[in-house]
Rosetta silent file (secondary structure, phi, psi, omega in degrees, C-alpha in Angstrom):
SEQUENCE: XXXXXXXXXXXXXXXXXXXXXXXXXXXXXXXXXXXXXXXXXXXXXXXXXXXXXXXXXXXXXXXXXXXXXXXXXXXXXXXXXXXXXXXXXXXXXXXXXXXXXXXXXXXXXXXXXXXXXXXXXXXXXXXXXXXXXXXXXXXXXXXXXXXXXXXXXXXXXXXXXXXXXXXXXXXXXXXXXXXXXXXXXXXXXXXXXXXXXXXXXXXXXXXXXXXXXXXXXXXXXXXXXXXXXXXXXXXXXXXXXXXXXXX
SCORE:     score description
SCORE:     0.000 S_00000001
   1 L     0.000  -28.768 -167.832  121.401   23.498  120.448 S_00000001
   2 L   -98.304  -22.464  167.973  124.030   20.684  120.787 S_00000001
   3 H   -54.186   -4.462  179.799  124.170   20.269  116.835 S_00000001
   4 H  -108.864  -12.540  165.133  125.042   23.948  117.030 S_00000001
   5 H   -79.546  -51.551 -139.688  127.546   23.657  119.832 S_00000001
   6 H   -87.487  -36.372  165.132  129.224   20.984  117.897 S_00000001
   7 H   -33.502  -67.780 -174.322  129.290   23.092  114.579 S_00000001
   8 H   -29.434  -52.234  172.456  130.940   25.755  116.465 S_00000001
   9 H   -50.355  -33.104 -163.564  134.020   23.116  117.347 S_00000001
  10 H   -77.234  -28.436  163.744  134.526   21.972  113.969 S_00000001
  11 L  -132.788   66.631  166.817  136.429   24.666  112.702 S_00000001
  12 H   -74.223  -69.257  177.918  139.457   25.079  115.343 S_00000001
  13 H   -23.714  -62.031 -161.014  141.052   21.954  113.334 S_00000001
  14 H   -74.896  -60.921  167.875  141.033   24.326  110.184 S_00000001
  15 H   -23.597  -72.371 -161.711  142.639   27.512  112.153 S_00000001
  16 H   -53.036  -52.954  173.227  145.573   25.242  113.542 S_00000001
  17 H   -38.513  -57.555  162.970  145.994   24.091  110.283 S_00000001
  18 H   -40.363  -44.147 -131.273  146.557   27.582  108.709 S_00000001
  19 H   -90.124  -41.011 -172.089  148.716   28.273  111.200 S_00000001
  20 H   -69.726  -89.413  150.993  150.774   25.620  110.612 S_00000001
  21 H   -20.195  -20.772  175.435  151.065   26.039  106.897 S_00000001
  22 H   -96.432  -40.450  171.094  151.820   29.869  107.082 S_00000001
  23 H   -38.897  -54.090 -172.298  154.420   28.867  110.061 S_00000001
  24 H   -65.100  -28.741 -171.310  156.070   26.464  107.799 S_00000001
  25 H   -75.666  -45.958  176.942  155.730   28.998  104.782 S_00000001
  26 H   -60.162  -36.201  172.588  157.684   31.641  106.917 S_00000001
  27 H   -74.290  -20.245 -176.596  160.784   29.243  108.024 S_00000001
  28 H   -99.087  -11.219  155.785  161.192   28.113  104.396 S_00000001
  29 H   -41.315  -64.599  154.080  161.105   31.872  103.287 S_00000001
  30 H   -48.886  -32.075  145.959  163.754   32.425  105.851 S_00000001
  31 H   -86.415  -23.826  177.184  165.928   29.831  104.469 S_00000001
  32 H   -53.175  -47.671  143.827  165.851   30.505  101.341 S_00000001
  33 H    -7.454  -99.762  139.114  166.886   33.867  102.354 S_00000001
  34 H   -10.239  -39.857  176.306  169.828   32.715  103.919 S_00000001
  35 H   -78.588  -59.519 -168.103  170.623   30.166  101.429 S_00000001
  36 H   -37.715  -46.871 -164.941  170.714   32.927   98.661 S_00000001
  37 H   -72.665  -34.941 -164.875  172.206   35.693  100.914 S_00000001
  38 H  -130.149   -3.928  179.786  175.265   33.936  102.283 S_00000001
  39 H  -131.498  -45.946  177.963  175.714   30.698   99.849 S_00000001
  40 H   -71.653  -52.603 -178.648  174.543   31.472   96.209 S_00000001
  41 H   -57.316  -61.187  152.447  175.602   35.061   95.947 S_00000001
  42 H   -26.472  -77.662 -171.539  179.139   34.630   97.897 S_00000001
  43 H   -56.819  -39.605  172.762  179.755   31.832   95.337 S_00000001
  44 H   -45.781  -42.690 -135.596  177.968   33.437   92.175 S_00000001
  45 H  -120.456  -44.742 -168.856  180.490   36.808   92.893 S_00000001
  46 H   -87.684  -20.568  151.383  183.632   34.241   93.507 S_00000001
  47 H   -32.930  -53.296 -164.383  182.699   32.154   90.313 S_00000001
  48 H   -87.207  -11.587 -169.498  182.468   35.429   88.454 S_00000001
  49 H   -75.650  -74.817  173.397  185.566   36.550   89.914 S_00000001
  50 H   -57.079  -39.509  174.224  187.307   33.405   88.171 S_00000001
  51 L   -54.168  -25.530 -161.020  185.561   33.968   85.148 S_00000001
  52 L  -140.397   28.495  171.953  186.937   37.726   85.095 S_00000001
  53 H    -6.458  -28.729 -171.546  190.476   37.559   86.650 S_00000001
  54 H   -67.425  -32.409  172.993  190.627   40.797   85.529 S_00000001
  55 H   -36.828  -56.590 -161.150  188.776   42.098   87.831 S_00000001
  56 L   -76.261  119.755  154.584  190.832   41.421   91.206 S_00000001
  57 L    43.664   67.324  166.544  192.502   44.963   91.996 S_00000001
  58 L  -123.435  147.155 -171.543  191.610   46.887   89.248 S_00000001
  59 L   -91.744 -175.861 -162.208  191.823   50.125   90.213 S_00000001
  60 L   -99.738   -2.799 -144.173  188.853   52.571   90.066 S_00000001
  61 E  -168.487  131.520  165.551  189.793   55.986   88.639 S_00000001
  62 E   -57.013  177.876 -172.206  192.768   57.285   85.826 S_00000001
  63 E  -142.321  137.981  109.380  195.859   59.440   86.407 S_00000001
  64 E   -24.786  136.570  171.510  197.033   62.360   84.897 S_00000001
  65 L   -42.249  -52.371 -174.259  200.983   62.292   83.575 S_00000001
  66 L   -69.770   -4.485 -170.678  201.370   64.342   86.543 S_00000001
  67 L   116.566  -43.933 -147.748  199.752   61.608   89.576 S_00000001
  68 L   -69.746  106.023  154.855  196.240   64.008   89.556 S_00000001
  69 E    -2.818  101.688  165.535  193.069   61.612   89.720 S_00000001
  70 E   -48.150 -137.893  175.165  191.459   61.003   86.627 S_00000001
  71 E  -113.989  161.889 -176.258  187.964   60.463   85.155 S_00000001
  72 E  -108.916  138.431 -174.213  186.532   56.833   86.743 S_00000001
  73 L   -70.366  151.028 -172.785  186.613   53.767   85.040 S_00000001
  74 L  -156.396  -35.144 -157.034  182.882   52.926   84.275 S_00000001
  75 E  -132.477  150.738  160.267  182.665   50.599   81.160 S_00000001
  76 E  -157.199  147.772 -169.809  184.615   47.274   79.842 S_00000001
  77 E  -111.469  120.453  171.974  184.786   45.378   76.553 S_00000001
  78 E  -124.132  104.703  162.323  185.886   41.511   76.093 S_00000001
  79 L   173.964  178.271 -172.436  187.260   41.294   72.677 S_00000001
  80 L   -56.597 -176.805  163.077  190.078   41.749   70.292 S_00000001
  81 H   -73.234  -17.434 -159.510  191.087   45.050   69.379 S_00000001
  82 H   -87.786  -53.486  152.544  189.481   44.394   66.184 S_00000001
  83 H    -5.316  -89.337 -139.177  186.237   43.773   67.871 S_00000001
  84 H   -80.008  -21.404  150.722  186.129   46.795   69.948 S_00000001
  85 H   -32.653  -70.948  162.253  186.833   48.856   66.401 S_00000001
  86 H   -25.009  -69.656  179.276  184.312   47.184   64.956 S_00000001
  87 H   -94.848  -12.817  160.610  181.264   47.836   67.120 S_00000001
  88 H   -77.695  -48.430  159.549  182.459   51.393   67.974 S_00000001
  89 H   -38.292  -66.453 -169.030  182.518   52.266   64.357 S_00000001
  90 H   -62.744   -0.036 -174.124  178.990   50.634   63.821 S_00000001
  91 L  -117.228   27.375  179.171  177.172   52.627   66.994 S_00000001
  92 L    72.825   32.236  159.326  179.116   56.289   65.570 S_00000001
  93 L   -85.279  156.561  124.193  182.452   56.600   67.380 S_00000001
  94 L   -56.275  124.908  159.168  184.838   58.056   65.962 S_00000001
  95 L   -66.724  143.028 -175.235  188.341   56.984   66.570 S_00000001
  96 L  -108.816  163.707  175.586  190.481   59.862   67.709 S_00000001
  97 L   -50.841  134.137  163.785  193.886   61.719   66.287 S_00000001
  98 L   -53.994  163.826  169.025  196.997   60.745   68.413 S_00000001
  99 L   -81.087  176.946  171.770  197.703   64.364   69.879 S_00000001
 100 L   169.774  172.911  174.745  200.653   65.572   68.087 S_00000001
 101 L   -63.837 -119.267 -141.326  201.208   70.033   66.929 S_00000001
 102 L    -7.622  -57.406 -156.571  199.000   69.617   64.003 S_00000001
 103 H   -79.181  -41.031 -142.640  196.111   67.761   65.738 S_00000001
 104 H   -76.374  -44.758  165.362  196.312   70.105   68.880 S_00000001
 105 H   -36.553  -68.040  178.473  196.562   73.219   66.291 S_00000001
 106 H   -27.100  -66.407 -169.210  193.653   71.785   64.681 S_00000001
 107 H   -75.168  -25.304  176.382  191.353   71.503   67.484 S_00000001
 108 H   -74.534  -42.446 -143.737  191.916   75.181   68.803 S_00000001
 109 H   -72.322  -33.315 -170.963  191.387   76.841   65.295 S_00000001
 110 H  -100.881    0.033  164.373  187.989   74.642   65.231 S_00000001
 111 H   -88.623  -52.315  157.316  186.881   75.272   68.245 S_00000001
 112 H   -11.994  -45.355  173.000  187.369   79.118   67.538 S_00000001
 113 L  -109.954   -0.219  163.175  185.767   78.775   64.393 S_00000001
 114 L    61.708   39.005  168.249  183.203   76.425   65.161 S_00000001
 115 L  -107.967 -162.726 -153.921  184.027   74.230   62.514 S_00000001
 116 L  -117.961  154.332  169.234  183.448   70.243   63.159 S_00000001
 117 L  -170.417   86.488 -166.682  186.146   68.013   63.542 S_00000001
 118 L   -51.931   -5.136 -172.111  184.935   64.229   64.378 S_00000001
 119 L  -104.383    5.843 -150.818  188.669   62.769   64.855 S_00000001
 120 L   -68.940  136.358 -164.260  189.320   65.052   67.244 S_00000001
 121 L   -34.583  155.979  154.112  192.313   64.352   69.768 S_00000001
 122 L   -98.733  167.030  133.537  191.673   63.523   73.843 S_00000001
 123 L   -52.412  142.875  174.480  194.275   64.498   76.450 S_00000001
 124 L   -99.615  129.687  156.535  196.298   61.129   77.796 S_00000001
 125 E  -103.422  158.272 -163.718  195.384   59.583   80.714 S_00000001
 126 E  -133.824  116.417  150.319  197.595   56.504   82.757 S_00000001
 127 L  -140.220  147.212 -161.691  196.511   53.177   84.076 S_00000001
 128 L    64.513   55.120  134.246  198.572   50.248   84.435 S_00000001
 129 L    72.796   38.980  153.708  201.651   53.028   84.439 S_00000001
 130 L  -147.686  175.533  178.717  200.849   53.799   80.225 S_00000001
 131 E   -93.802  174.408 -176.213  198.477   56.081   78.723 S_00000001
 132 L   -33.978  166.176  154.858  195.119   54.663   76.566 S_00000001
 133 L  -141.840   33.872  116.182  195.761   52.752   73.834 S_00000001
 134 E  -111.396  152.304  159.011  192.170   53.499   72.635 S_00000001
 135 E   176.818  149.445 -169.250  189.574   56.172   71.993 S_00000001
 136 L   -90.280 -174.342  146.112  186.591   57.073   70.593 S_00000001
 137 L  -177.739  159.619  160.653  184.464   59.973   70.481 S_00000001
 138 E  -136.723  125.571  167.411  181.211   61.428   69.327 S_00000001
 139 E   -58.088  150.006 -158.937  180.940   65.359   68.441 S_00000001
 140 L  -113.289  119.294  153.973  178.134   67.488   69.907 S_00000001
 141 L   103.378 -178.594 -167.984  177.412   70.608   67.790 S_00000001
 142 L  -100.525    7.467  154.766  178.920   72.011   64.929 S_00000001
 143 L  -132.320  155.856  142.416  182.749   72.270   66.823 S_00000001
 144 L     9.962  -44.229 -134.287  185.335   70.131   69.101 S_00000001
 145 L   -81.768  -13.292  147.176  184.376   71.922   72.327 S_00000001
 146 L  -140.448  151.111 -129.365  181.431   69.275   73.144 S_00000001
 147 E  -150.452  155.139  135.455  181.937   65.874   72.768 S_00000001
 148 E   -85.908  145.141  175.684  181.144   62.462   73.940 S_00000001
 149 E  -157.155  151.926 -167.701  184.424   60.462   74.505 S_00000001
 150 E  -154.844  137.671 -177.436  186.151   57.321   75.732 S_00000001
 151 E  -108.834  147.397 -173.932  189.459   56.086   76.560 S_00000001
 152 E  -147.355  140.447  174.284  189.896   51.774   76.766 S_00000001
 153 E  -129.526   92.229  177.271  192.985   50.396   78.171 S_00000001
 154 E   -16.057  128.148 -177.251  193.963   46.608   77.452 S_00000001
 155 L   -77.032 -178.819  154.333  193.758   44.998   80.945 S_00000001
 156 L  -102.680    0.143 -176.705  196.539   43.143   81.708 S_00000001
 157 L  -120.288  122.562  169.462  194.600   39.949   82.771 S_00000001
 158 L   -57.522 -158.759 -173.530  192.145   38.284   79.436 S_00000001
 159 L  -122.783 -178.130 -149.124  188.694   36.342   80.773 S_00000001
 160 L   -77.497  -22.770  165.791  188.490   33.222   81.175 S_00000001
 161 L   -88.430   21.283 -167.979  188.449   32.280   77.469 S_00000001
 162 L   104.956  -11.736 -148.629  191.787   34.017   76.779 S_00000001
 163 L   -80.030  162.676  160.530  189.877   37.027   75.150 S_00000001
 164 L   -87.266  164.303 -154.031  191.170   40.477   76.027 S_00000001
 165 E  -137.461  161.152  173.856  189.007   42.796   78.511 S_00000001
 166 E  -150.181   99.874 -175.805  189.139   46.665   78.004 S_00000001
 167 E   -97.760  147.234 -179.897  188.441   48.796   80.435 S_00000001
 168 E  -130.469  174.784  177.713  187.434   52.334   80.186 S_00000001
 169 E  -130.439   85.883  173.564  186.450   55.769   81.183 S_00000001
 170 E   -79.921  150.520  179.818  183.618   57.525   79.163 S_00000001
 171 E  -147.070  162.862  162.939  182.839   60.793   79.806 S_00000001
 172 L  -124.183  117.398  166.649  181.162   64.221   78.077 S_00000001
 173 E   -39.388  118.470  147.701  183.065   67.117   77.038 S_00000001
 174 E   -83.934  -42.156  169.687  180.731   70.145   78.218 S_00000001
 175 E  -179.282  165.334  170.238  183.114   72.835   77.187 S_00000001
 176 E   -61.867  142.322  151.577  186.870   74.381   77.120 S_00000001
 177 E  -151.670 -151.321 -169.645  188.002   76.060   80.097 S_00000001
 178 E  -128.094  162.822 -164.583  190.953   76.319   81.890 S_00000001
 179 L   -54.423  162.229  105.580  192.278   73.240   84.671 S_00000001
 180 L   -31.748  -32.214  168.414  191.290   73.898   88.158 S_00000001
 181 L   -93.588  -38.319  158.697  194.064   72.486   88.637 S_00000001
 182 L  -135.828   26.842  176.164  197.146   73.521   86.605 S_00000001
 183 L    78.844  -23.438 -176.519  195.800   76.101   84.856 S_00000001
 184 L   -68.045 -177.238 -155.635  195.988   74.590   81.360 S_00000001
 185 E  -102.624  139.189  175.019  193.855   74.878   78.638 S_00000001
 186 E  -167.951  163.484  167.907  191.215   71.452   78.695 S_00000001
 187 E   -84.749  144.589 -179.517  187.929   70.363   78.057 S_00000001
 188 E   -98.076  160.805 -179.903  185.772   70.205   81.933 S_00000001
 189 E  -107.079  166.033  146.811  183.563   66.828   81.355 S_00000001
 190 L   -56.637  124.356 -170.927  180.144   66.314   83.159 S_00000001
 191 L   -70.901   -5.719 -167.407  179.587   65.118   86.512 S_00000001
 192 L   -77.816   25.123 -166.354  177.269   62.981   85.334 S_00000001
 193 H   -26.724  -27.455 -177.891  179.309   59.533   84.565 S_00000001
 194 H  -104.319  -25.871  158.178  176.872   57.154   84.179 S_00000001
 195 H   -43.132  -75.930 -176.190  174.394   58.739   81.975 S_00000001
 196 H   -21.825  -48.609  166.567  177.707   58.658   79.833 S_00000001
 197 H   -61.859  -56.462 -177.084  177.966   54.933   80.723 S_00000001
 198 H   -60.112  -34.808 -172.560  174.485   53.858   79.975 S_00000001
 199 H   -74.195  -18.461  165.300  174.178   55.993   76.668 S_00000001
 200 H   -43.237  -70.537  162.620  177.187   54.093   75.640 S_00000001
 201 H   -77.604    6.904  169.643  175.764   50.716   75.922 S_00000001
 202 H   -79.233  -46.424  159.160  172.368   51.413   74.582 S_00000001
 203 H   -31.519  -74.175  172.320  174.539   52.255   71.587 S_00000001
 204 H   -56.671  -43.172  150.672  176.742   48.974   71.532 S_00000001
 205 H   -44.570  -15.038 -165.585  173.418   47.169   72.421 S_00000001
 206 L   -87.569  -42.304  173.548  171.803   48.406   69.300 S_00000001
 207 L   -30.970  -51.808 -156.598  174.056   47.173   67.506 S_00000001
 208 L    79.319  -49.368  152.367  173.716   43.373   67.856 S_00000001
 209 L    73.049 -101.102 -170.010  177.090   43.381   68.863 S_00000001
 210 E  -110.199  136.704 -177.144  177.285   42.073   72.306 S_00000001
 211 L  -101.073   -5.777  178.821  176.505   38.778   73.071 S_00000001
 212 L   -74.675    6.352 -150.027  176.945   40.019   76.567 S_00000001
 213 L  -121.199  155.602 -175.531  176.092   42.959   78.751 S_00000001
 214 E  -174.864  154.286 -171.224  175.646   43.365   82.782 S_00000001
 215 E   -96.931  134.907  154.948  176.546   45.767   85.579 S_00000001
 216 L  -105.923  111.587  172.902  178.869   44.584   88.278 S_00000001
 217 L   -52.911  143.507 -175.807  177.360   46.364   91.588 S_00000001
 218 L    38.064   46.865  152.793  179.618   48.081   93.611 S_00000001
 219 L   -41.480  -53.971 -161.130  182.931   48.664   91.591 S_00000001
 220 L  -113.375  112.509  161.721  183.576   51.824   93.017 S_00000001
 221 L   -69.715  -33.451  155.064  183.762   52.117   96.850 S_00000001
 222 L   -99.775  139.881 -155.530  184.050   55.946   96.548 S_00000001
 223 L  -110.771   -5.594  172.533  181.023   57.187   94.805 S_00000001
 224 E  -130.132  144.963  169.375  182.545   61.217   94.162 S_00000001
 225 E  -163.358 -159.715  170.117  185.700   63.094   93.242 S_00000001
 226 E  -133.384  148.849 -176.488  187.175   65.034   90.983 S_00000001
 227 L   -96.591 -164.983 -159.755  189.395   64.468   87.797 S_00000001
 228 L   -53.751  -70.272  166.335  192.754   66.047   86.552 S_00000001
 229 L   -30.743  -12.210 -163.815  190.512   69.351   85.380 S_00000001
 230 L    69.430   10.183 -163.311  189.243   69.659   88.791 S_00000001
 231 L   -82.033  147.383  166.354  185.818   68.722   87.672 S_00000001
 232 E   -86.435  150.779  176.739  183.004   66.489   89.764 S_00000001
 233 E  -149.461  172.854 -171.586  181.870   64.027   88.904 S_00000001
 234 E  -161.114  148.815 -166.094  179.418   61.184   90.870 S_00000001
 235 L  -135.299  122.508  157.098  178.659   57.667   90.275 S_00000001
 236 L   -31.648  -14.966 -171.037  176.278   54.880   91.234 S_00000001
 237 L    81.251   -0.232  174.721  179.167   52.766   91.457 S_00000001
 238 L   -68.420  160.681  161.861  178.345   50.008   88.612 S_00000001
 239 L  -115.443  131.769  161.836  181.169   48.910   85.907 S_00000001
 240 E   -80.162   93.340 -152.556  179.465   48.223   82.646 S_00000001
 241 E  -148.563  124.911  177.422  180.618   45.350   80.784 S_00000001
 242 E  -106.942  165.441  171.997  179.827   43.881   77.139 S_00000001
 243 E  -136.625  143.215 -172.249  181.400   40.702   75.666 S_00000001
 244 E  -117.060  124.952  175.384  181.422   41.313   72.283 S_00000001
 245 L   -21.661  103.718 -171.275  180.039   38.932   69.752 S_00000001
 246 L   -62.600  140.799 -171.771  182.920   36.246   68.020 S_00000001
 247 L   -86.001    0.000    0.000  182.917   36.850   63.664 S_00000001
């Protein structure tokens, strides 16, 4: 009986022990926490900040000629203009016709007649007080009236190696109607902005390309609106961003 009392005793030592060891496992859990949450991340985000100057007070969402809320900025490009040519040719944008009578003539007759026409013009939208000074598209169907398409605007700040950053607003043409808003004749887009974003870079990823790509969380502090057209549209709130591969 007392070799069987004293078994009983022997393993209280090993309990305390656990105890100890899970204690200790939870406090360094808790720092880590803490170190990550308030010292790596904070720095990582002000780091990246410097890296991407561009960044600071960029607004979130186009203008209309007229003032009226665009479509929201969703995607950006760090490279020349030649660059962002380049790998938007090779993943099937088209660049599109300045507007001008011809092009706008053009685009009614072919949506009417449901013939195809891959250059076809956008409407201009204004950030940094000018309108695009790029855009793509890719045709849906056999006419103009649905489209994928994207306007890029030159930032006014490069990245950190001098390179130029280009931020944009992709969207999809669903169909002609008339504004919600002034009445005018326009394509309404999708509400659906970030499909639009993502199928974009799987493209430009496809490529080889980008030597680059990552979301920056929480771009957009309002996550709904409406553009010029009166249209909805709703967003996770990421910006999309490639760096595009040096020849």
């Amino acid at each position: 009986m007392e070799t069987a009392q004293v078994g009983e005793l022997t393993p209280k030592p090993k309990s305390r022990h656990r105890w100890k060891s899970a204690a200790w496992l939870v406090i360094a859990a808790i720092v880590a926490y803490l170190a990550v949450a308030y010292v790596v991340m904070p720095l990582g985000w002000t780091r990246y900040e410097k890296r991407h100057p561009w960044l600071a007070e960029m607004p979130g969402v186009t203008h209309t000629k007229d003032g009226i809320p665009g479509d929201p900025l969703n995607v950006a490009l760090v490279g020349t203009e030649a660059d962002v040519h380049q790998i938007m040719l090779k993943s099937q944008w088209h660049p599109a016709d300045p507007l001008s009578l011809k092009s706008d003539l053009r685009i009614a007759a072919d949506s009417v007649l449901e013939r195809p026409y891959e250059d076809a013009p956008v409407s201009d939208l204004y950030l940094f007080g000018r309108k695009e000074d790029l855009a793509f598209e890719q045709p849906v169907g056999p006419d103009p009236r649905q489209r994928h398409h994207v306007r890029f605007w030159k930032s006014e700040k490069p990245d950190a190696d001098g390179r130029p950053v280009w931020i944009g607003a992709v969207t999809f043409d669903e169909r002609v109607g008339l504004s919600h808003t002034t009445g005018q004749i326009t394509h309404h887009i999708g509400p659906d902005v970030d499909a639009e974003r993502d199928r974009l870079f799987q493209g430009l990823e496809a490529t080889g390309g980008l030597v680059e790509s990552h979301y920056v969380d929480d771009f957009h502090k309002v996550l709904e609106g409406r553009n010029g057209g009166g249209d909805p549209w709703r967003t996770d709130g990421r910006l999309a961003v490639g760096v595009i591969c040096q020849p």
